[in-house]
C-alpha positions as CSV (number, residue, x, y, z in Angstrom):
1,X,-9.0,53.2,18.7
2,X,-8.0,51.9,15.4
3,X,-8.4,48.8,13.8
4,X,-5.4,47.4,12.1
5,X,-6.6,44.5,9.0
6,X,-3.4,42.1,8.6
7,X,-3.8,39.9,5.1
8,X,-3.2,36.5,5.9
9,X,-1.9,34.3,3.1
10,X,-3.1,30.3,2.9
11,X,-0.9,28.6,0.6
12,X,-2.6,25.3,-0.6
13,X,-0.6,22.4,-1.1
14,X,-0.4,21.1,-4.6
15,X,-0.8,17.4,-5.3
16,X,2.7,16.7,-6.1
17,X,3.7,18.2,-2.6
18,X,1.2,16.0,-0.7
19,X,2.5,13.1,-2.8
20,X,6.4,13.8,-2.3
21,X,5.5,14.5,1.6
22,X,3.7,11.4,2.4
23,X,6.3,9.5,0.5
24,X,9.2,10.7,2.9
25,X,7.4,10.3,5.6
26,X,6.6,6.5,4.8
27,X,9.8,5.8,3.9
28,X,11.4,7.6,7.4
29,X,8.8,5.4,8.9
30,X,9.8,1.9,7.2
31,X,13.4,2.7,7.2
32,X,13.0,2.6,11.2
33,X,10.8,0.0,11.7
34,X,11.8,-2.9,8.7
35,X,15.8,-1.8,8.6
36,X,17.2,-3.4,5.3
37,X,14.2,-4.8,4.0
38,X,12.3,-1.4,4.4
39,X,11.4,-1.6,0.4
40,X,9.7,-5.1,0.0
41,X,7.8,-4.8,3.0
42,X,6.7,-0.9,2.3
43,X,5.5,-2.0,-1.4
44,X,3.8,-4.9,0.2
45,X,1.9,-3.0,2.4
46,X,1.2,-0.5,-0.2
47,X,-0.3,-3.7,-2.3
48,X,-2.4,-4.4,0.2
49,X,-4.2,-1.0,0.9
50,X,-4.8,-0.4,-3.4
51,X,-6.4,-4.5,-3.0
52,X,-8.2,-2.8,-0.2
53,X,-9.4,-0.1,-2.3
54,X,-10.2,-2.3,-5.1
55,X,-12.3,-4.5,-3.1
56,X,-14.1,-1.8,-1.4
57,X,-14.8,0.2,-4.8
58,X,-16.2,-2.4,-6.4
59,X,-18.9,-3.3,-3.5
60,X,-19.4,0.6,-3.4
61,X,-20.3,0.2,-7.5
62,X,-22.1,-3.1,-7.0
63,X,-24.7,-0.9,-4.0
64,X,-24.9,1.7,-6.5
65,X,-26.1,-0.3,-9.4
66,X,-28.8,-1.4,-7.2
67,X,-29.7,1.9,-6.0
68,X,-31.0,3.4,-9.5
């Protein structure tokens, strides 16, 4: 009985092809859902998770500050 080894390749997506990816797939997403206004609404809801972020970074820093 012999034992036959394939070599498996994993190609790892680079940063820019994460970026490009999730892009077209928000846009495909507010295209359908907002129509016309897709753009305004899709940079407002992008403005709203980065105030999010913000928000939550800096009570993440704040805990830390008090941790040391």
């Amino acid at each position: 009985m012999k034992t036959e080894v394939k070599e498996v390749e994993f190609k790892v997506p680079n940063k820019k092809d994460i970026l490009r990816d999730t892009a077209l797939d928000i846009i495909e997403k507010f295209k359908a859902e907002h129509g016309a206004d897709w753009k305004l609404n899709c940079h407002e809801a992008i403005d709203n998770e980065i105030m999010k972020f913000q928000g939550s970074l800096e009570y993440w820093k704040g805990i830390r500050k008090l941790i040391k």
